[in-house]
C-alpha positions as CSV (number, residue, x, y, z in Angstrom):
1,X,-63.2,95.6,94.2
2,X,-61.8,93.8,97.1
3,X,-63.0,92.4,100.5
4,X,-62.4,89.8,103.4
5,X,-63.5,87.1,102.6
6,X,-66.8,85.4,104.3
7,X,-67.4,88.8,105.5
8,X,-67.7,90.8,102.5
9,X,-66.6,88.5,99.4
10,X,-68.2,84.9,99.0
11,X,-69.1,82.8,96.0
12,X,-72.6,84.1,95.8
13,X,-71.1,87.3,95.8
14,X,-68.9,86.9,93.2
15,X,-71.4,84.7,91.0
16,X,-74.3,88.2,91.3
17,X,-71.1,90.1,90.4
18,X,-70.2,88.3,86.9
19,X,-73.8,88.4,86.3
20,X,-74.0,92.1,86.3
21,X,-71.1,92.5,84.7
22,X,-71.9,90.9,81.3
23,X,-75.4,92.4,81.7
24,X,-74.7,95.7,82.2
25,X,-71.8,95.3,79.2
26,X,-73.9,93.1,77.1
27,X,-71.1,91.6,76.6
28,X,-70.9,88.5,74.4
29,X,-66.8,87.0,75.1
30,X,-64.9,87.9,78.2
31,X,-61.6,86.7,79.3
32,X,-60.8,85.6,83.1
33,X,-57.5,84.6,84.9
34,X,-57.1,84.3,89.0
35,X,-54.1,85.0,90.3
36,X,-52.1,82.4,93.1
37,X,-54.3,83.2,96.3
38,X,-55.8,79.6,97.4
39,X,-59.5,80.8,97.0
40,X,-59.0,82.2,93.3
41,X,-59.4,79.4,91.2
42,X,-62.6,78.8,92.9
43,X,-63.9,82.0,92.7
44,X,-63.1,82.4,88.8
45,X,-64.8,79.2,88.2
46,X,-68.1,81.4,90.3
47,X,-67.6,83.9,88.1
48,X,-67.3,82.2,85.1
49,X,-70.7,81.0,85.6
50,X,-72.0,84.2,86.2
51,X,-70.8,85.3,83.0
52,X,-72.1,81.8,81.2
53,X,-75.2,82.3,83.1
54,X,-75.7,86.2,81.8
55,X,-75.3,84.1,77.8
56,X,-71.5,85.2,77.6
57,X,-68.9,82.9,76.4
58,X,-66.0,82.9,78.9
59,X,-62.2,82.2,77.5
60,X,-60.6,80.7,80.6
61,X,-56.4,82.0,80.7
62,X,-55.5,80.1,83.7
63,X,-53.4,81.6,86.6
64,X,-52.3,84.8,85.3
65,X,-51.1,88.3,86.8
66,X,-53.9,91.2,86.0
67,X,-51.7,92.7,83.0
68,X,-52.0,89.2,81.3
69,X,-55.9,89.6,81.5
70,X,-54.9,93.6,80.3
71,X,-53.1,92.0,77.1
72,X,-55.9,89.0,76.3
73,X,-58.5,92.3,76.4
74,X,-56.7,93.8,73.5
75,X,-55.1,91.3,71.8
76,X,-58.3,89.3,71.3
77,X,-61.8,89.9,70.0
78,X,-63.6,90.4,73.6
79,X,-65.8,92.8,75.6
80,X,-63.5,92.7,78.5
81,X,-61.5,91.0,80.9
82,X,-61.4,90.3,84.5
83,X,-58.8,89.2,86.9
84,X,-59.7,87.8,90.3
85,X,-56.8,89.0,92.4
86,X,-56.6,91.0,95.3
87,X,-53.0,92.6,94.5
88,X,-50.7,92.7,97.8
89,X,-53.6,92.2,100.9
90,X,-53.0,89.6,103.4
91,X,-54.5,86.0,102.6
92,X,-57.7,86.4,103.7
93,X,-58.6,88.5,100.7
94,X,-59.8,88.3,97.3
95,X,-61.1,90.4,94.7
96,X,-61.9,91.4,91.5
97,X,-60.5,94.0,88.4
98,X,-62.8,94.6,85.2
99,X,-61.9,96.1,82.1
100,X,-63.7,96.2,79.2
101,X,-63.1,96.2,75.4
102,X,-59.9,97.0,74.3
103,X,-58.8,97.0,78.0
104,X,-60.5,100.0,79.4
105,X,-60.7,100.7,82.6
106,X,-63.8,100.2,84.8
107,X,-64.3,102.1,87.7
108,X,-66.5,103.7,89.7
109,X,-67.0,106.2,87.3
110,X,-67.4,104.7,84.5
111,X,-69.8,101.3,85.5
112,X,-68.5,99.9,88.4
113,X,-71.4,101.1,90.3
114,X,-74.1,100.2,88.0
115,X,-72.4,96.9,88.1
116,X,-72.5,96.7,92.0
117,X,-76.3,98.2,92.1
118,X,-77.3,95.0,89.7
119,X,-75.4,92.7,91.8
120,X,-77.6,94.1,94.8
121,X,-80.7,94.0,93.4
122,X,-80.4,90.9,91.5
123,X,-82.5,92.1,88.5
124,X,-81.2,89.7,86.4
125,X,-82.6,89.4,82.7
126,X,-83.4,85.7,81.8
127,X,-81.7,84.6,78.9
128,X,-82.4,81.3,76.6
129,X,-78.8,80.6,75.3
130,X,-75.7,79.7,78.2
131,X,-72.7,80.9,77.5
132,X,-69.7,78.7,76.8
133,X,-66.6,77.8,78.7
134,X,-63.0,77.8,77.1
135,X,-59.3,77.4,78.2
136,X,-56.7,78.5,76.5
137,X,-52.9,80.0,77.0
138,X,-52.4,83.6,76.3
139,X,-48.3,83.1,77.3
140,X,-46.6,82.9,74.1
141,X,-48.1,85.7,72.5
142,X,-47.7,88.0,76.1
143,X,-44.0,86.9,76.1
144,X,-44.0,87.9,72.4
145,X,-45.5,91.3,73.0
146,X,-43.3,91.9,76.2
147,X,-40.4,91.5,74.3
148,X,-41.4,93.6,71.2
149,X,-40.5,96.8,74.0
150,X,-36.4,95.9,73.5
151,X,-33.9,94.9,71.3
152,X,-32.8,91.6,73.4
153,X,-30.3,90.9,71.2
154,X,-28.7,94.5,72.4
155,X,-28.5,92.9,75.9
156,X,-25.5,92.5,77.6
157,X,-24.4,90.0,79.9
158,X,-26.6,90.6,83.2
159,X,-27.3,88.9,86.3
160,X,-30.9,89.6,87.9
161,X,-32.3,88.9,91.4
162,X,-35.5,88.6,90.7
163,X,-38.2,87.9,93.6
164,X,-41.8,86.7,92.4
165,X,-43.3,87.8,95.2
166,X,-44.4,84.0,96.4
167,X,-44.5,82.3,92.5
168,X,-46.7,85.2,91.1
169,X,-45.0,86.4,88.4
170,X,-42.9,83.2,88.1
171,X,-43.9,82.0,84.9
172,X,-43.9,85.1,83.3
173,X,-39.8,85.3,84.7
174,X,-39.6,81.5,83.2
175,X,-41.2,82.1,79.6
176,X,-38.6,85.0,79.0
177,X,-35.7,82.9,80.5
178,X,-36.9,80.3,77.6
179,X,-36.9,82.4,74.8
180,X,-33.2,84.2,75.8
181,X,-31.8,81.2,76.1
182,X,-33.5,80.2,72.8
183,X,-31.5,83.3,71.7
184,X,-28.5,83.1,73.4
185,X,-29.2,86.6,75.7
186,X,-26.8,86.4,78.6
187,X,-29.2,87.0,81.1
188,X,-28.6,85.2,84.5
189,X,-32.1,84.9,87.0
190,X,-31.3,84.2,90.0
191,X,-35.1,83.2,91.3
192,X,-36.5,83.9,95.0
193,X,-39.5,82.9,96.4
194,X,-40.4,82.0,92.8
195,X,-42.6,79.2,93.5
196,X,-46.8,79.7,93.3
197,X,-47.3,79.4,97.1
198,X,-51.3,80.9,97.7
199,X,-50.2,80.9,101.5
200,X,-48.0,83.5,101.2
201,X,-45.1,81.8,103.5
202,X,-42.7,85.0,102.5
203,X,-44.6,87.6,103.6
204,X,-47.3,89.6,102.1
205,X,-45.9,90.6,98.3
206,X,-46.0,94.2,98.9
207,X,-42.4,95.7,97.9
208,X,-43.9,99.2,98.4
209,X,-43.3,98.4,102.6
210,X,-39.7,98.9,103.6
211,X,-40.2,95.8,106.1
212,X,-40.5,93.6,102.5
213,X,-37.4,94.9,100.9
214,X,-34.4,93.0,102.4
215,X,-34.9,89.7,101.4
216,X,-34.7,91.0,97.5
217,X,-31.5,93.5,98.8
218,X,-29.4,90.6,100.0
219,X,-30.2,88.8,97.5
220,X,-28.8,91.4,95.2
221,X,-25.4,92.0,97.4
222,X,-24.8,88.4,98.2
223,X,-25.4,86.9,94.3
224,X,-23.3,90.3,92.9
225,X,-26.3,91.0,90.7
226,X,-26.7,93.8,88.2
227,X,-30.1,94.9,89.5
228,X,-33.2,93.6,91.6
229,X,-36.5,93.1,90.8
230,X,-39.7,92.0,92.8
231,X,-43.3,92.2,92.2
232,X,-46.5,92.6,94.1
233,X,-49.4,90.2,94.4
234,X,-50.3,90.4,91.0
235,X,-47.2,91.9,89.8
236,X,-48.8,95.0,87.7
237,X,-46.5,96.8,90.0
238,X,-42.5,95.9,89.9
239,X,-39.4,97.8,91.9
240,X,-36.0,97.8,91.6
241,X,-33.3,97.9,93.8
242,X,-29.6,99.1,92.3
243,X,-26.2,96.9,92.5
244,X,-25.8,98.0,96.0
245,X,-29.0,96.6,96.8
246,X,-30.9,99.8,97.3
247,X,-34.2,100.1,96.3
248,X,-35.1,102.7,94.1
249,X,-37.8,105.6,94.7
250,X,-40.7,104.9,91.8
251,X,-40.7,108.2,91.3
252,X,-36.8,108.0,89.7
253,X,-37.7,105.2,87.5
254,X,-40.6,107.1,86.1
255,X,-38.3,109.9,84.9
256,X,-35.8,107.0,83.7
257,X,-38.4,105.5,81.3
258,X,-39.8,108.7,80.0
259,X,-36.6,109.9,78.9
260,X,-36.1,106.4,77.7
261,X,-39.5,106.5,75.7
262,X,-39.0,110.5,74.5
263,X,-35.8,108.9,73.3
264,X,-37.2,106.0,71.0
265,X,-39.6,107.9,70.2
266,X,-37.4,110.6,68.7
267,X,-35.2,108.2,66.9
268,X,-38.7,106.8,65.2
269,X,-39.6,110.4,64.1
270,X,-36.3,110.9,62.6
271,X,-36.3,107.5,60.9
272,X,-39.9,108.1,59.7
273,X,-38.9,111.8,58.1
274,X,-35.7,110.3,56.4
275,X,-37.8,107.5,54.8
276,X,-40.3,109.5,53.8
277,X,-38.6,112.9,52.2
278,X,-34.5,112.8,53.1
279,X,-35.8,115.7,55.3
280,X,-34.5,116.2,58.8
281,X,-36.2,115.6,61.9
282,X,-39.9,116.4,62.8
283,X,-40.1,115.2,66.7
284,X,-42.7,117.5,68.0
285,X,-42.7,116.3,71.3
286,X,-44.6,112.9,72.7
287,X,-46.3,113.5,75.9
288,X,-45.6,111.8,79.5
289,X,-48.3,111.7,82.1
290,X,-47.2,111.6,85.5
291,X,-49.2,112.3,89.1
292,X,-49.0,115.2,91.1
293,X,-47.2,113.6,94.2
294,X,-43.6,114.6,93.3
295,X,-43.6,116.3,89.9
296,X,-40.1,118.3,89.6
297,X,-37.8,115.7,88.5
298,X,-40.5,114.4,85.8
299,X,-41.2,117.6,84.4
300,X,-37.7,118.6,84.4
301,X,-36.6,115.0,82.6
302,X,-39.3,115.5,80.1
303,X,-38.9,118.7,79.2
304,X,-35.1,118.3,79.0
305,X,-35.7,115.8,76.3
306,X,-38.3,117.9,74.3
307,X,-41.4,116.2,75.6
308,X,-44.3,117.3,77.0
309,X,-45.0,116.4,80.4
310,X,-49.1,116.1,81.5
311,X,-50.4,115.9,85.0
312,X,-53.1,113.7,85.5
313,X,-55.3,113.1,89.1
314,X,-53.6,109.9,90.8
315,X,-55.0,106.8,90.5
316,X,-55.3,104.0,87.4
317,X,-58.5,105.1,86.1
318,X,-57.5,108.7,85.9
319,X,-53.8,107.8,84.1
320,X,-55.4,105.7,81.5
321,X,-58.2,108.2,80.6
322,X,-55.6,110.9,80.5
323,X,-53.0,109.0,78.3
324,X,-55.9,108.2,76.3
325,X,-57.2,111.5,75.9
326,X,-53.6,113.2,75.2
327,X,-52.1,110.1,73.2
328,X,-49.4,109.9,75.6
329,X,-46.7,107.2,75.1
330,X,-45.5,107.0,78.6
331,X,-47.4,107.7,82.2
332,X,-46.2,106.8,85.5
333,X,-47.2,107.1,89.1
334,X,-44.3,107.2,91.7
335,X,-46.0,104.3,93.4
336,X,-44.3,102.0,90.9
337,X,-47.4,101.8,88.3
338,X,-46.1,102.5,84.6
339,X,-48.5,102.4,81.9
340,X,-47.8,102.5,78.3
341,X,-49.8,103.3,75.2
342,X,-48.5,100.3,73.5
343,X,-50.3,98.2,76.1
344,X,-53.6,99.7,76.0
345,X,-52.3,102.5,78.0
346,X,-52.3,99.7,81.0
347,X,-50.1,99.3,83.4
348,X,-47.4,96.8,83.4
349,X,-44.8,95.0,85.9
350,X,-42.5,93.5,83.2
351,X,-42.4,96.4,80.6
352,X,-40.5,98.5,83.1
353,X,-37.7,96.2,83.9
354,X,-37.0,94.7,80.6
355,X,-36.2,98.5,79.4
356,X,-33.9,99.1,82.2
357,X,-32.1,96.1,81.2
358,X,-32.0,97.5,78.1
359,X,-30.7,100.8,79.5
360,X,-27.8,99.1,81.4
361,X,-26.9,97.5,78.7
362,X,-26.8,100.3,76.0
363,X,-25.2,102.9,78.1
364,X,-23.1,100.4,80.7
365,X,-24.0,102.1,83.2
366,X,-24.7,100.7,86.8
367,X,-28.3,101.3,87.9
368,X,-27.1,103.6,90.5
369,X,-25.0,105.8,88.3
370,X,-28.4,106.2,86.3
371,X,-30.4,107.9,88.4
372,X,-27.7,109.0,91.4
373,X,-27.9,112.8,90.0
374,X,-31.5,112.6,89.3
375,X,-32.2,112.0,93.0
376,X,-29.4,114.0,94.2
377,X,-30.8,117.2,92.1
378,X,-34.7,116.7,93.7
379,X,-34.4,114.3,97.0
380,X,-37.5,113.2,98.0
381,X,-39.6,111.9,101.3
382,X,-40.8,109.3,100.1
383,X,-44.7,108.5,101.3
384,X,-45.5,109.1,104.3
385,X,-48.9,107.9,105.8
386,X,-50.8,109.2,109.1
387,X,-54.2,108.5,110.2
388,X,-56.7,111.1,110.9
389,X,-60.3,111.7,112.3
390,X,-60.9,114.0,109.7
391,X,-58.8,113.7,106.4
392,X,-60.3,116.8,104.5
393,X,-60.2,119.2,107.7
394,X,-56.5,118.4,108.0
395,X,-55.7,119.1,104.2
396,X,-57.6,122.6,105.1
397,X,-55.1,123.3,108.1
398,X,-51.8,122.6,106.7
399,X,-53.0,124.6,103.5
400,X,-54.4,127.8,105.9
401,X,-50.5,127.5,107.8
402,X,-48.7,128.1,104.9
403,X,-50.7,130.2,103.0
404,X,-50.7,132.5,106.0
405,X,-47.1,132.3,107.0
406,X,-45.7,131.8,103.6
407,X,-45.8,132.9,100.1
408,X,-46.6,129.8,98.2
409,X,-45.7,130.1,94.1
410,X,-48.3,128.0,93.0
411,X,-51.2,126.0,94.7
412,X,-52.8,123.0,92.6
413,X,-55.8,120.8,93.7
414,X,-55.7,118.7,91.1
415,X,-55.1,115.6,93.5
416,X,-55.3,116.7,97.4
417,X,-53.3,119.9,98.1
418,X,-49.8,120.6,96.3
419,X,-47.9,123.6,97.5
420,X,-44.4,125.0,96.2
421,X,-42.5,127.5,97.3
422,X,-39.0,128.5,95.7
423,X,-36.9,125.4,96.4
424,X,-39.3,122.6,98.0
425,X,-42.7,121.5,97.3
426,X,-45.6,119.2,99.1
427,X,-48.7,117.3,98.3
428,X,-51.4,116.0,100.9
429,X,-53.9,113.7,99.9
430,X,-56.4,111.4,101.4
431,X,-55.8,108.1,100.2
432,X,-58.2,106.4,97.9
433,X,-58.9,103.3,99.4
434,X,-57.7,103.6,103.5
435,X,-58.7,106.8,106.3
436,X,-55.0,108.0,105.6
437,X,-52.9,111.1,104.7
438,X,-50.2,111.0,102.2
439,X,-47.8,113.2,102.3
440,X,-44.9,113.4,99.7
441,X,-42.1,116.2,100.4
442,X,-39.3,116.9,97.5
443,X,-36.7,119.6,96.9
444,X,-34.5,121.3,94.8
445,X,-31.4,119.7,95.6
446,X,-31.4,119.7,99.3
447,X,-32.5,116.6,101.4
448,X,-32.2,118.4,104.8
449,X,-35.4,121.2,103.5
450,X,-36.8,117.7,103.2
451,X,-36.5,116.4,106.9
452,X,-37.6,119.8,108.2
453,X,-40.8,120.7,106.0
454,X,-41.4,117.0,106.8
455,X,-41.3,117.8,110.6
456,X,-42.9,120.8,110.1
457,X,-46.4,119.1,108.4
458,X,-45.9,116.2,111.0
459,X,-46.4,118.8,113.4
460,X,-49.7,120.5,112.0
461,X,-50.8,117.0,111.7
462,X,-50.6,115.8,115.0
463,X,-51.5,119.4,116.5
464,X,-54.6,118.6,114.2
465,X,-55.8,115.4,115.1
């Protein structure tokens, strides 16, 4: 949940929401963190004695990004974990993301608005015993986990931009300098905007906006770096920018990693069936969940390496509980969320970039040489945003055009509407959170089909509206 704050998000809010929350999860430990916004610390210490108030113990992490609060909600013996943040909105926001036990997702399917009705109605049970209030440090053993994803004694010499989105994820970026200097891993940082700063002086830390790119691209050209990296607000999220300084689409580093997880994961099978029996190889194909904005170069990736690829309703809640469900090893949304079953099946900002490290190192291969075919072979639009009066009505008029003048192959409504045709393919959706259309446009091979069926539902759109 997020909100402006005074208007929709104040301390007595926040207190009737922690409340609720251990009530409605009887739960007995949780874990909080806050992330660098000015009003977070306050707020957490609100929550906190919510939670103490409800007769939960609180363990107190400190100033963390959300996957830190992911990692304490697996790692340690609690009923949840939540992280006041609100991600990559302007200043005047805060907010609030719950998990509970073993890091699961809670949303507004599965108790988020039992939670909120309690909050409202204030029907608090009275208990005799107040919870207790503990601080601690979760780094070491994050940094230990983070690093259990690569060989970093594989790592070649490498020099990273890396851009911490105004301090964010700057101690995160500092532990693992420590320990590969401890090791002797050649890995240069160079560090921008790396300082905690709640007042955000460089910019809203929102990567996914091309306005917020160049400061991390320059970076990159001027320092002769290997790769870029920057984070959101809370740096669940991270994207890359090649040697050139050109970001990358998160839909091409989602294919990049599964084939990079299909691949470990067929090495382990193969180790596992020597050890066990001299026999050869039993890979049966691990499965990869991805959404159903652009699907082609995925599912062509994946199946190319003898995995299974599985498409799952955008969205974090929906990822998770489909990974779960299908044991998948990898999932990814083009919107530069990766999740990985390792991690709870939660999503994680430095799990990504440490394995593409990796990858440069192991194949020594630029970035751009990496995925250059990949988005040669399916070019994409990108997302595209428009406003409209009446999101679902417009989804009905783009599908009635080109069911009527076309001969669509296959029609999914898994996630909004997704067409495709012989050699280019579309989904439409209204946006979870905003009164917006996104519209995602990829092809097979040819960027100019893009620009006109781009135009084309541009023009239904407007004609719409």
């Amino acid at each position: 949940m997020r909100g402006k704050l005074g208007k929709y998000l104040n301390e007595e809010i926040v207190y009737r929401i922690g409340r609720a929350y251990a009530q409605h999860l009887n739960a007995q430990r949780v874990v909080v963190g806050g992330d660098i916004r000015l009003t977070s610390e306050s707020l957490k210490q609100t929550l906190a004695k919510g939670l103490m108030d409800a007769g939960c113990d609180v363990i107190d992490i400190g100033m963390t990004g959300t996957e830190e609060i992911y990692f304490a909600a697996f790692h340690l013996d609690v009923d949840g974990g939540i992280e006041v943040t609100a991600s990559h909105n302007p200043t005047d926001y805060n907010g609030m993301k719950f998990v509970g036990r073993g890091a699961k997702p809670i949303s507004g399917d599965s108790g988020l608005r039992e939670i909120q009705k309690l909050a409202e109605s204030r029907n608090f049970v009275a208990t005799t015993t107040r919870g207790s209030l503990k601080q601690t440090s979760m780094l070491d053993d994050y940094i230990s986990h983070l690093l259990g994803y690569i060989n970093s004694e594989d790592l070649k010499p490498l020099k990273l931009v890396v851009n911490a989105g105004n301090g964010a994820a700057g101690h995160v970026i500092d532990a693992i300098e420590a320990c590969f200097e401890k090791n002797a891993v050649q890995v240069e940082f160079i560090k921008i905007y790396h300082e905690p700063d709640g007042n955000f002086p460089n910019g809203i830390p929102n990567p996914l906006l091309p306005e917020n790119r160049a400061d991390t691209a320059e970076a990159v050209r001027k320092h002769g770096a290997d790769m870029g990296i920057a984070w959101d607000g809370d740096f669940d999220r991270c994207f890359l920018f090649d040697e050139n300084g050109a970001f990358i689409e998160g839909y091409y580093i989602v294919g990049l990693l599964a084939e990079v997880f299909l691949q470990k994961e067929h090495i382990k099978s193969k180790n596992n069936s020597t050890a066990r029996d001299g026999g050869s190889d039993d890979f049966a194909g691990a499965k990869i969940v991805h959404d159903p904005r652009l699907t082609w170069n995925t599912i062509d990736i994946v199946k190319k390496a003898s995995g299974t690829p599985i498409q799952s309703k955008t969205g974090h809640a929906f990822i998770k509980e489909r990974m779960r469900a299908e044991n998948a090893i990898y999932g990814g949304e083009m919107s530069a969320h990766h999740y990985f079953r390792d991690f709870a099946y939660c999503d994680s900002g430095m799990i990504p970039w440490l394995l593409v490290a990796e990858l440069l190192s192991a194949t020594g291969k630029s970035l751009s040489e990496l995925v250059i075919e990949r988005m040669a072979a399916y070019p994409c639009s990108g997302e595209i945003n428009y406003r409209a009066k009446d999101v679902q009505s417009s989804i009905a008029l783009v599908r009635d055009h080109y069911e009527n003048s076309y001969e669509p192959e296959q029609i999914d409504t898994t996630d909004g509407l997704s067409m495709e045709f012989s050699d280019w393919r579309f989904n439409l959706r209204a946006s979870n959170t905003e009164p917006l259309l996104r519209l995602n446009v990829e092809s097979k091979g040819d960027s100019q089909i893009v620009k006109r069926c781009v135009a084309e539902v541009e023009a239904l759109l407007k004609g719409g509206s």
